[in-house]
RODO-2510 file (C-alpha; in nm, 4 decimals, decimal comma):
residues 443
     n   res          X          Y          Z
     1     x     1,0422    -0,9729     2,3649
     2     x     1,2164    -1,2803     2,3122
     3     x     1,5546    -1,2955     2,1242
     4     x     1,5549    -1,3844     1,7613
     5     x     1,7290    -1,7295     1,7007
     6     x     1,9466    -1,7737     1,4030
     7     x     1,8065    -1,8903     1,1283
     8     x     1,9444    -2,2108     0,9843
     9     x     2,0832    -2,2143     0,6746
    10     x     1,9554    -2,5560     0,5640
    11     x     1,6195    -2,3085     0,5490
    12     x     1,7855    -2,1065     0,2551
    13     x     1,8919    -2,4038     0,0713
    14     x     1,5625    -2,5459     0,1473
    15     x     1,4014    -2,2538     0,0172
    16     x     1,5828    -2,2449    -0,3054
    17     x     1,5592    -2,5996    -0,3561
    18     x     1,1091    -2,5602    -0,3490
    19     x     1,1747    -2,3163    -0,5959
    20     x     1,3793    -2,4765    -0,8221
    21     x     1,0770    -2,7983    -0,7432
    22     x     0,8266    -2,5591    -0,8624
    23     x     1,0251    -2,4989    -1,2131
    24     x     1,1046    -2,8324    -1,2586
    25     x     0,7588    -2,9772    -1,2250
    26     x     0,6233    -2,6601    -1,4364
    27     x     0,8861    -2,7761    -1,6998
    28     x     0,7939    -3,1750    -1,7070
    29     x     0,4703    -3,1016    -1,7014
    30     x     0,5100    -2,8865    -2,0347
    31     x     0,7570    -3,0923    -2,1906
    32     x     0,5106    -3,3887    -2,1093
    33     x     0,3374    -3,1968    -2,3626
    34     x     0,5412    -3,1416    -2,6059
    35     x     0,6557    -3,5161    -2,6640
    36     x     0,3268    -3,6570    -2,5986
    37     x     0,4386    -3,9581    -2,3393
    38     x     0,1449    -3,8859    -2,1053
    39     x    -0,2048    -3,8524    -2,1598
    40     x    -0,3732    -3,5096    -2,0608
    41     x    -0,5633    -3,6836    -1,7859
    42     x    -0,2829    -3,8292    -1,6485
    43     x    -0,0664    -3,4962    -1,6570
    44     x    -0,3568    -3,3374    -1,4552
    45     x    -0,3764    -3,6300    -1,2026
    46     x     0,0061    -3,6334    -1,1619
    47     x     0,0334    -3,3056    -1,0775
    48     x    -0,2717    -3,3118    -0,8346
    49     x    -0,0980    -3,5687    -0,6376
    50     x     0,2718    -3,3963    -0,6589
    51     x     0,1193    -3,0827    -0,5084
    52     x    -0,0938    -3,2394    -0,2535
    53     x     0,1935    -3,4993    -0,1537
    54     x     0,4000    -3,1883    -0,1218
    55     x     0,1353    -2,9934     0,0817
    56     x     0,0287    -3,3048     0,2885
    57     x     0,4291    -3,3173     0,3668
    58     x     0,4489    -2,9493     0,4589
    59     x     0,1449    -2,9726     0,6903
    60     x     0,3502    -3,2971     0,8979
    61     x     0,6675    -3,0560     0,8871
    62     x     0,5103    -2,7062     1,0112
    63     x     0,3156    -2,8970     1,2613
    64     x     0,6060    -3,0947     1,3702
    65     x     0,9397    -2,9730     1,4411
    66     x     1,0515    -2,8215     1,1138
    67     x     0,8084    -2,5302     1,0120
    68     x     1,0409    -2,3583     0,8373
    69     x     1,1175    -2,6248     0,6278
    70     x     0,7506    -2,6846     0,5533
    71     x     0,6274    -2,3445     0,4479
    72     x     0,9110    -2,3854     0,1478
    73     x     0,7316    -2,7052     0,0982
    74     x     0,4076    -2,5690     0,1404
    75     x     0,4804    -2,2849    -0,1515
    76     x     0,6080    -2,5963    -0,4042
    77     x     0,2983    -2,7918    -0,3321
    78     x     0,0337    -2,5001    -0,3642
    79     x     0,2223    -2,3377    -0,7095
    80     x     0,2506    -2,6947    -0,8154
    81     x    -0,1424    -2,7158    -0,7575
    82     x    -0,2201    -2,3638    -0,9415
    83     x    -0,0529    -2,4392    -1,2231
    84     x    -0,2502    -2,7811    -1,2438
    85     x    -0,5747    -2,6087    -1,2039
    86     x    -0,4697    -2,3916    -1,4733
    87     x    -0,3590    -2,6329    -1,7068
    88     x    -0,6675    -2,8390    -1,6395
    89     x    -0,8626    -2,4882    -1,7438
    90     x    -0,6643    -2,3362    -2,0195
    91     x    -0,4911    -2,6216    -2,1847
    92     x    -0,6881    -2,9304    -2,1472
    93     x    -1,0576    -2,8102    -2,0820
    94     x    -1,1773    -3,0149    -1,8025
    95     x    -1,3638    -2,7623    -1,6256
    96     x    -1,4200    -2,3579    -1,6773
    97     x    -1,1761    -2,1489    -1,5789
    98     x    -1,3674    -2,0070    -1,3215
    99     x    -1,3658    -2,3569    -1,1177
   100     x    -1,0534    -2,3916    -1,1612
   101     x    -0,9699    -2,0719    -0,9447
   102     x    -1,1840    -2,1828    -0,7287
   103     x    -1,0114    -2,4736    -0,6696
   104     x    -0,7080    -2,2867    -0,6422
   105     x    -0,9091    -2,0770    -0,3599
   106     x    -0,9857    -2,3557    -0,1681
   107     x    -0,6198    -2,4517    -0,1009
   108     x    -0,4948    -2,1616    -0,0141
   109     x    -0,8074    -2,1660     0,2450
   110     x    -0,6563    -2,5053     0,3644
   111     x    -0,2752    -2,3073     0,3782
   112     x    -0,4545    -2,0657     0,5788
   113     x    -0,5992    -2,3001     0,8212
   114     x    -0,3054    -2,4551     0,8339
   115     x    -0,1455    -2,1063     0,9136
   116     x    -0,3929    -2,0877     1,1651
   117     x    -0,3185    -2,4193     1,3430
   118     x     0,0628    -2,3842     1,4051
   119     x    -0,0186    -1,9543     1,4470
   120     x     0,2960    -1,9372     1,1757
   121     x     0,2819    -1,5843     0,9966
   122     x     0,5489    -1,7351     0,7421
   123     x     0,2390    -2,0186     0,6349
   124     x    -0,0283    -1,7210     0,5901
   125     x     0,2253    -1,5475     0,3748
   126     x     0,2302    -1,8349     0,1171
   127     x    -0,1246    -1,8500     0,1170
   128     x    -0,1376    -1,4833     0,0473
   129     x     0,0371    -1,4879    -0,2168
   130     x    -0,1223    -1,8144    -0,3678
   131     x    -0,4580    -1,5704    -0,3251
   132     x    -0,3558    -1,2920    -0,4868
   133     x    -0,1988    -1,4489    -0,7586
   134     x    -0,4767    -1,7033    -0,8623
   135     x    -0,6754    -1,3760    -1,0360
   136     x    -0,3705    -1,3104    -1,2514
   137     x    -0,3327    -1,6926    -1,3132
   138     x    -0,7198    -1,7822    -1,4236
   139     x    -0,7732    -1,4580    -1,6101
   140     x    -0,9821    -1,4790    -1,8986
   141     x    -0,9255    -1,0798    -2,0248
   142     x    -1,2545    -0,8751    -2,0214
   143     x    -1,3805    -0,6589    -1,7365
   144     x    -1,4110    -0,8580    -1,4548
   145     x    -1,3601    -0,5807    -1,2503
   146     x    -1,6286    -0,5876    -0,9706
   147     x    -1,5477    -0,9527    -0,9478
   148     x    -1,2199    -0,9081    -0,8516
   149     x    -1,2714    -0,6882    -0,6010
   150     x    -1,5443    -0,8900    -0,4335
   151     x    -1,2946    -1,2180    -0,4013
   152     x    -0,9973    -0,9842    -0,2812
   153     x    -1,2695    -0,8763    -0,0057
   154     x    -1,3391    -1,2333     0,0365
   155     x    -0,9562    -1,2880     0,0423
   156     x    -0,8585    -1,0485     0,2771
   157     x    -1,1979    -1,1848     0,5447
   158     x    -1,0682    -1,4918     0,5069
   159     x    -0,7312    -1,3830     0,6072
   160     x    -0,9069    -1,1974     0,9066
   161     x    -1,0485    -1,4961     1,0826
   162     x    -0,6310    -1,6199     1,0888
   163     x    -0,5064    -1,3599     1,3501
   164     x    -0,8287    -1,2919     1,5611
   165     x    -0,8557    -1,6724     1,6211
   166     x    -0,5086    -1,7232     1,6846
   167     x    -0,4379    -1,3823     1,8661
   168     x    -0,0674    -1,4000     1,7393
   169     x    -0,1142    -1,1884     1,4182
   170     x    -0,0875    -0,8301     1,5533
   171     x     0,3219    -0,9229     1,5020
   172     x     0,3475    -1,0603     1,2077
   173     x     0,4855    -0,7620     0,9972
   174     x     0,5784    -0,9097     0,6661
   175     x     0,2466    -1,0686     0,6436
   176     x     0,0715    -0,7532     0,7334
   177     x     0,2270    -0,5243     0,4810
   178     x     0,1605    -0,8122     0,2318
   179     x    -0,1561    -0,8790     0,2259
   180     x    -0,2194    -0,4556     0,2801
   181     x     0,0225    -0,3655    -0,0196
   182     x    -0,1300    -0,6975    -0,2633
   183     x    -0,4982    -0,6255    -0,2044
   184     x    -0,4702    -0,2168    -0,2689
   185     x    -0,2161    -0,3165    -0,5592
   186     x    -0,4761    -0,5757    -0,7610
   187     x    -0,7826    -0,3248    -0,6202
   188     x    -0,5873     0,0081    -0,7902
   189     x    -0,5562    -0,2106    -1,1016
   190     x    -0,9441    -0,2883    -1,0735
   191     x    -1,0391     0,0648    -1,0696
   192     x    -0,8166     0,2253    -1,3085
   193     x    -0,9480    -0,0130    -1,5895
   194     x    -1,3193     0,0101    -1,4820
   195     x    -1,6571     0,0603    -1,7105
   196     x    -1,7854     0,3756    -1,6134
   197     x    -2,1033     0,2219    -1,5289
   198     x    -1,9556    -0,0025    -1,2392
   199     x    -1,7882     0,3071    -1,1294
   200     x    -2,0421     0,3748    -0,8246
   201     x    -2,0103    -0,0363    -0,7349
   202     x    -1,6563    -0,0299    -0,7213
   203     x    -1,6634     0,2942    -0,5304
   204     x    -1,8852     0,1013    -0,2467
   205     x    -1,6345    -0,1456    -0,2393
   206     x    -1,3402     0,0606    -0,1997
   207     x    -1,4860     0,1938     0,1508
   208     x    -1,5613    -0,2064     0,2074
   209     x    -1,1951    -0,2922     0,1652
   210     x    -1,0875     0,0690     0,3601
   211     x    -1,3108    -0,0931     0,6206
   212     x    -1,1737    -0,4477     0,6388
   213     x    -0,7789    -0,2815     0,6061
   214     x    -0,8974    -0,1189     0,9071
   215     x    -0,9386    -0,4822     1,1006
   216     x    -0,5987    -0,5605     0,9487
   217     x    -0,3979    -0,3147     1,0730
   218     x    -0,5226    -0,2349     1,4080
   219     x    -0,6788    -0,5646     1,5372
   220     x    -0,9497    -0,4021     1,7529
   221     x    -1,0009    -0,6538     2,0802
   222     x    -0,7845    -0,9008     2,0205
   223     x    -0,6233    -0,8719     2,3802
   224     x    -0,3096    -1,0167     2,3110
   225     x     0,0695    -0,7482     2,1538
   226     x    -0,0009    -0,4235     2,0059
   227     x    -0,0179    -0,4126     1,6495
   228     x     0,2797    -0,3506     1,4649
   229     x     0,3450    -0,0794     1,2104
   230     x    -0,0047     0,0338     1,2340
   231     x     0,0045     0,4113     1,1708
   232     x     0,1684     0,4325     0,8178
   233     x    -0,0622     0,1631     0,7087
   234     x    -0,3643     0,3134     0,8068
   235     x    -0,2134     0,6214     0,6492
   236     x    -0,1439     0,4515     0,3253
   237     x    -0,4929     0,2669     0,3520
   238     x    -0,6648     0,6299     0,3880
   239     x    -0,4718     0,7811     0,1239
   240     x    -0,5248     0,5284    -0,1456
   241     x    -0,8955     0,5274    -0,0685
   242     x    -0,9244     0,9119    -0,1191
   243     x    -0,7142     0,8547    -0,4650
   244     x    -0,9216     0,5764    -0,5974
   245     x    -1,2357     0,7098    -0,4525
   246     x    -1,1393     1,0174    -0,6547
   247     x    -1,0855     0,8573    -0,9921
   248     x    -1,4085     0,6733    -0,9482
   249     x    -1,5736     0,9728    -0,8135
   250     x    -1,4787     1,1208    -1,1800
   251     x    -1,6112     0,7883    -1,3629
   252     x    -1,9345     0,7690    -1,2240
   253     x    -1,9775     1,2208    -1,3882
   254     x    -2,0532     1,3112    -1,0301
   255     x    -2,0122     1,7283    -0,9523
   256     x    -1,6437     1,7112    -0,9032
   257     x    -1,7193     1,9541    -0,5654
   258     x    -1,9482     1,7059    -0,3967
   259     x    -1,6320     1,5274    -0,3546
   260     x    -1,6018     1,6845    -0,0493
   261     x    -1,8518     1,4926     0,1179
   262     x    -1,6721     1,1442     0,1261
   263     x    -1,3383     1,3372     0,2282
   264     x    -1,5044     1,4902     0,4993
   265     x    -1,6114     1,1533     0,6309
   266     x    -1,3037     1,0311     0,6274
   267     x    -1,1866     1,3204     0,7997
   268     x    -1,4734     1,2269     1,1211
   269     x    -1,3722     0,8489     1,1085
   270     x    -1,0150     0,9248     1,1769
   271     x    -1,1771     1,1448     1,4491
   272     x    -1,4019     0,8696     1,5639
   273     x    -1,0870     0,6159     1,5898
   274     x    -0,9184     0,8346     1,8287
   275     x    -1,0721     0,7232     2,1537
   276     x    -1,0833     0,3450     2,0400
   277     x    -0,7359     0,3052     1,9626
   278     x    -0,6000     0,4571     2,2120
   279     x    -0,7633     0,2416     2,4382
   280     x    -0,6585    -0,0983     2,2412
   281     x    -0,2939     0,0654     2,2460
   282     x    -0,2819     0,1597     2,5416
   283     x    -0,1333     0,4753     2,4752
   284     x    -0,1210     0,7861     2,2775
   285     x     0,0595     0,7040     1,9953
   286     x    -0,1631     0,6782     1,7564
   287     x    -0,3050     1,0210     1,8354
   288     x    -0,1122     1,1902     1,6270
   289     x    -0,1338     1,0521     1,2954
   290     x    -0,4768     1,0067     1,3181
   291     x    -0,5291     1,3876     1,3775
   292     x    -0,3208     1,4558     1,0983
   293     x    -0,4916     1,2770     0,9010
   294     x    -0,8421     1,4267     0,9823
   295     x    -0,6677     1,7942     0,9377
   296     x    -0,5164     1,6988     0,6173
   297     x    -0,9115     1,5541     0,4997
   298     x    -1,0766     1,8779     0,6598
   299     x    -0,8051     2,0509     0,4496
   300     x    -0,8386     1,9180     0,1429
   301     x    -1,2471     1,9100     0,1156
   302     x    -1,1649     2,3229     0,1180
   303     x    -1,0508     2,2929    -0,2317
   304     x    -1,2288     2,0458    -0,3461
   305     x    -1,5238     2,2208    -0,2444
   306     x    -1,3978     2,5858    -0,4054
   307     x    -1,1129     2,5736    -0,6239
   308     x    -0,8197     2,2507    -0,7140
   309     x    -0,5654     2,4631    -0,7415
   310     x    -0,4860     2,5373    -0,3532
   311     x    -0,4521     2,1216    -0,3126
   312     x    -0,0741     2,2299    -0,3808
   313     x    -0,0557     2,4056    -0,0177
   314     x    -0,3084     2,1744     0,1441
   315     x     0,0023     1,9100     0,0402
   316     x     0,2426     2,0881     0,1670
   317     x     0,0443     2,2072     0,4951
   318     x     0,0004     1,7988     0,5509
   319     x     0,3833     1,7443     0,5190
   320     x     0,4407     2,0346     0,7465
   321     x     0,2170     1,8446     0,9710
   322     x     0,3891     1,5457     0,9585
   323     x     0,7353     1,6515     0,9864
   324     x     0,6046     1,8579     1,3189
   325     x     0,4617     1,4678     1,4598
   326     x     0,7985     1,3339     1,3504
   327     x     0,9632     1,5932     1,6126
   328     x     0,6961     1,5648     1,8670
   329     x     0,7006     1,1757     1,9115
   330     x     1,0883     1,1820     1,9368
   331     x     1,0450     1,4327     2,2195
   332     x     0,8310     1,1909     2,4155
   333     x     0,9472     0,8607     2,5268
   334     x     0,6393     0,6630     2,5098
   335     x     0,6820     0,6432     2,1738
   336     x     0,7886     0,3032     1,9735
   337     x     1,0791     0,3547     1,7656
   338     x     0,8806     0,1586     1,4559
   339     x     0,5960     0,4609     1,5014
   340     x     0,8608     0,7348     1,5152
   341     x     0,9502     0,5809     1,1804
   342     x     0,6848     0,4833     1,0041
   343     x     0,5501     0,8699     1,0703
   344     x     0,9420     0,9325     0,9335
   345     x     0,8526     0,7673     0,6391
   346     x     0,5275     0,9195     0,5954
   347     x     0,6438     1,2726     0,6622
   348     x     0,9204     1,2329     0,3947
   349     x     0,6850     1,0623     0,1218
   350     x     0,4260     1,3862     0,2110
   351     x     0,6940     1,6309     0,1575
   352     x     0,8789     1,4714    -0,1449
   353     x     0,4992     1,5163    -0,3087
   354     x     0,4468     1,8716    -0,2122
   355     x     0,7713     1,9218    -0,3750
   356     x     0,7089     1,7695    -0,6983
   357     x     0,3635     1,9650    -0,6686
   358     x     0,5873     2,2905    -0,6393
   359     x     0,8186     2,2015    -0,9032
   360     x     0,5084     2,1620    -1,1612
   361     x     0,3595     2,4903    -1,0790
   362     x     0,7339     2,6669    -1,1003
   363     x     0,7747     2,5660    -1,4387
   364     x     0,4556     2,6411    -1,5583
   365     x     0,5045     2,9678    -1,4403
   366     x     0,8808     2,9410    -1,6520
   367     x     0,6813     2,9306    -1,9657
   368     x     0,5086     3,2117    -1,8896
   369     x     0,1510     3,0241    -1,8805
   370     x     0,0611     3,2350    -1,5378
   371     x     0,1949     3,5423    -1,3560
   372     x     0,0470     3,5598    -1,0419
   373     x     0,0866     3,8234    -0,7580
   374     x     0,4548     3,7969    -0,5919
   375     x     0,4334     3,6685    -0,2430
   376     x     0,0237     3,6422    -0,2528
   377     x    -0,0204     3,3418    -0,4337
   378     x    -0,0305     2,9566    -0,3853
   379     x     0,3331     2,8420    -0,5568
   380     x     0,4626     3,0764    -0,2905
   381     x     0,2864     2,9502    -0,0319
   382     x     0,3303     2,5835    -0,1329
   383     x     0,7092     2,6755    -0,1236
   384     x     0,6764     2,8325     0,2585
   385     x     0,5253     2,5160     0,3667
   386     x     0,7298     2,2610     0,1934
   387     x     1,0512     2,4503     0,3213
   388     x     0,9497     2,4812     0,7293
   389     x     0,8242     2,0497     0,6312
   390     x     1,1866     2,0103     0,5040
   391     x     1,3329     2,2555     0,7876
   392     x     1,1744     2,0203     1,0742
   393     x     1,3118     1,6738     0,9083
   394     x     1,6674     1,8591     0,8735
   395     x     1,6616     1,9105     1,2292
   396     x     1,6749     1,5349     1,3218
   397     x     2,0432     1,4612     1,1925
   398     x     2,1139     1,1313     1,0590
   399     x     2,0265     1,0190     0,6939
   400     x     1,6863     1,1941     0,7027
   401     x     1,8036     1,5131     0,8292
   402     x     2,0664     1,5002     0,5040
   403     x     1,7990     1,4360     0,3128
   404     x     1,6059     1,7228     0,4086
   405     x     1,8930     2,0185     0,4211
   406     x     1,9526     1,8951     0,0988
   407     x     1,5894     1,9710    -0,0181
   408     x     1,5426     2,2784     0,1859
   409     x     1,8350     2,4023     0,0005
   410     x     1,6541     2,3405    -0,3358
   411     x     1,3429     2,4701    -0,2403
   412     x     1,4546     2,7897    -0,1194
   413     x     1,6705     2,8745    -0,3319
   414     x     1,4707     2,8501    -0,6243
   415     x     1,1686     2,9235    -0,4509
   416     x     1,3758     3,3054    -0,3620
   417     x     1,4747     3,3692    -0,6723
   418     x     1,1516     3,2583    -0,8739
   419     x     0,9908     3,5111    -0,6391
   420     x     1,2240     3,7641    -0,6826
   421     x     1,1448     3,6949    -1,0684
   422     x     0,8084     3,7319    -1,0411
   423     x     0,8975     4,1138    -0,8547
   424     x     1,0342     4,2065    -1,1707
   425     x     0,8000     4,1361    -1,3813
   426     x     0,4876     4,2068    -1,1698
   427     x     0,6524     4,5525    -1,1975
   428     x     0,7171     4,5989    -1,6143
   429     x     1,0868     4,4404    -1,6252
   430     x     1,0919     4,1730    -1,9461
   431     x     1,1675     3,8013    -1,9475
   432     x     1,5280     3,8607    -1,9808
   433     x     1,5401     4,1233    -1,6730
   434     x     1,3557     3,7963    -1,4400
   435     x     1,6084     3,5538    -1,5807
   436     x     1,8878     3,7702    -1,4860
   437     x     1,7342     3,8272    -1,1261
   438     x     1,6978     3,4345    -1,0997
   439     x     2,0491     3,4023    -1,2039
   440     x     2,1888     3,6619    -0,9648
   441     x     2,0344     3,5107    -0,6988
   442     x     2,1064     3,1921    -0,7499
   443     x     2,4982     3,2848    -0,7830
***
């Protein structure tokens, strides 16, 4: 891998200086307004030929020997163009909003061919963000839900084509994570503010965008580096699927049980990717989480199937899991340090929830809403889990391992003398007798 050059300075300044662009021609344009010195039709022409002089200069300057330089320009000259389009939608009516966004669409489709042309990851993230932004900026209220997620799966194609043509974008990290964490963040938003009768469409499309996040992260045949990061963002990509796919599940008054059946399929194509990806990385490393994965889906369609209240353990079982691969990959030098920590990462997120999933069920025993069995019951066993999770990370040393003998310390301890609590009063002692226990214990 090459060494990373310096970057110049006269980029920062550049930077700041297309954003400060952007506000300023934002500002005339509405102050324009205000005073009435231009017509509307000239406003709207002005600013269509300030935002393509600026992205007509860009193009000349990432093509030629300044491309840093250009993609500042390039993000003055397509904001300067959305807001036109807007203005021309909202505030002068020259068209429905809905062309409007589509001319916003079609130049961030020129910012991604451009992207394409000089193979710059910096030019793609511009467009990106020009594409994911253009919903927020042409949005008429109302439920456009469905909508929304068909042009982010439109989007993120589009942004496909960029790195399988140019066989550079299996690097490009910041764009990557970008256009992964955008996409899910607008999609979540979709979903959570669905009708209930485009529940089942917007549950079709989740597995569409699960699918094309798949083609993201792991660029299957494109021959040229590995993919970077890939693990935790497959990880991420399968969890959020199972989360939405559960809220819409619930929207669409399906048997809550039957659930199982889409978590048990993403359990096999976790399975399925095995072979495949090991093959396109040319190593094992992917093994691992992907296996985890399937046993944490196989895991969880057991409650889902029978009862919801062992998904506490299942948690905690995954984050024990995780924390094991964490160990396991440092042990074995084939490993790339940005896998042993994004499965870090992961392992750490997976054990801070079974935690809070502990906590909840501890204090609802506190206020006496349950007394189960003492040792035989799931807050204990979510407890023995989440400790051995926090046991393995505490092992490693360094910040993490801080981290986790910190919470091992908390989760023991209270987990020890909650259970010696529930001793006492699984055998007549009062309240008072348990807090005393706790208290004992504790000290």
């Amino acid at each position: 891998k090459p060494p990373r050059q310096p970057v110049n300075p006269i980029v920062y300044v550049a930077a700041a200086g297309a954003g400060i662009f952007l506000i300023g021609a934002i500002f005339f344009l509405y102050w324009s307004i205000e005073q009435g010195w231009i017509g509307p039709e000239m406003r709207f022409l002005l600013g269509l030929l300030v935002g393509g002089g600026l992205a007509a200069g860009a193009a000349k300057l990432i093509l030629g020997d300044s491309p840093k330089l250009g993609v500042c320009l390039l993000l003055a000259g397509i904001g300067t163009l959305m807001f036109t389009f807007r203005w021309g939608a909202f505030e002068y009516d020259f068209y429905p909003p809905s062309l409007g966004l589509a001319g916003s669409a079609l130049a961030v489709i020129l910012a991604g061919a451009l992207a394409a042309r000089a193979q710059k990851g910096s030019a793609l993230c511009v467009a990106l963000s020009a594409g994911l932004i253009s919903p927020l900026v042409f949005s008429e209220g109302g439920h456009h839900e469905v909508a929304l997620s068909i042009y982010l799966a439109v989007l993120m194609a589009a942004a496909l084509a960029i790195p399988y043509l140019t066989k550079v974008g299996a690097r490009w990290v910041v764009t990557r994570w970008l256009a992964f964490a955008g996409t899910w963040a607008l999609l979540a938003g979709a979903c959570l503010n669905a009708n209930y009768s485009d529940a089942n469409t917007l549950l079709g499309l989740v597995l569409l965008h699960y699918g094309l996040a798949g083609l993201w992260i792991w660029l299957p045949g494109q021959g040229e580096a590995k993919p970077s990061t890939p693990t935790i963002l497959w990880a991420l990509a399968t969890l959020a699927t199972t989360s939405l796919g559960w809220y819409l599940w619930k929207r669409g008054d399906h048997p809550a049980e039957w659930f199982a059946g889409p978590v048990l399929f993403l359990a096999l194509v976790n399975l399925v990717l095995v072979k495949p990806l090991r093959s396109r990385l040319e190593s094992r490393q992917a093994d691992l989480g992907l296996l985890v994965l399937a046993a944490g889906h196989l895991a969880l369609a057991v409650p889902v199937a029978m009862d919801w209240k062992w998904v506490g353990p299942m948690w905690a079982l995954f984050a024990l899991g995780m924390a094991w691969a964490v160990t396991y990959a440092e042990d074995h030098p084939d490993w790339e340090e940005d896998e042993i920590r994004a499965l870090l990462v992961l392992a750490l997120g997976m054990a801070s929830i079974a935690t809070l999933r502990w906590m909840v069920h501890t204090i609802d025993w506190l206020d006496h809403s349950e007394l189960p069995i003492p040792v035989f019951n799931r807050n204990f066993a979510e407890a023995v889990f989440t400790c051995l999770a926090w046991g393995l990370l505490a092992r490693r040393g360094r910040a993490s391992g801080v981290v986790g003998a910190v919470a091992l310390e908390l989760v023991a301890n209270v987990a020890l003398a909650v259970e010696l609590g529930r001793v006492v009063r699984h055998f007549g002692g009062t309240g008072w007798a348990a807090s005393i226990v706790i208290t004992l214990t504790w000290a």
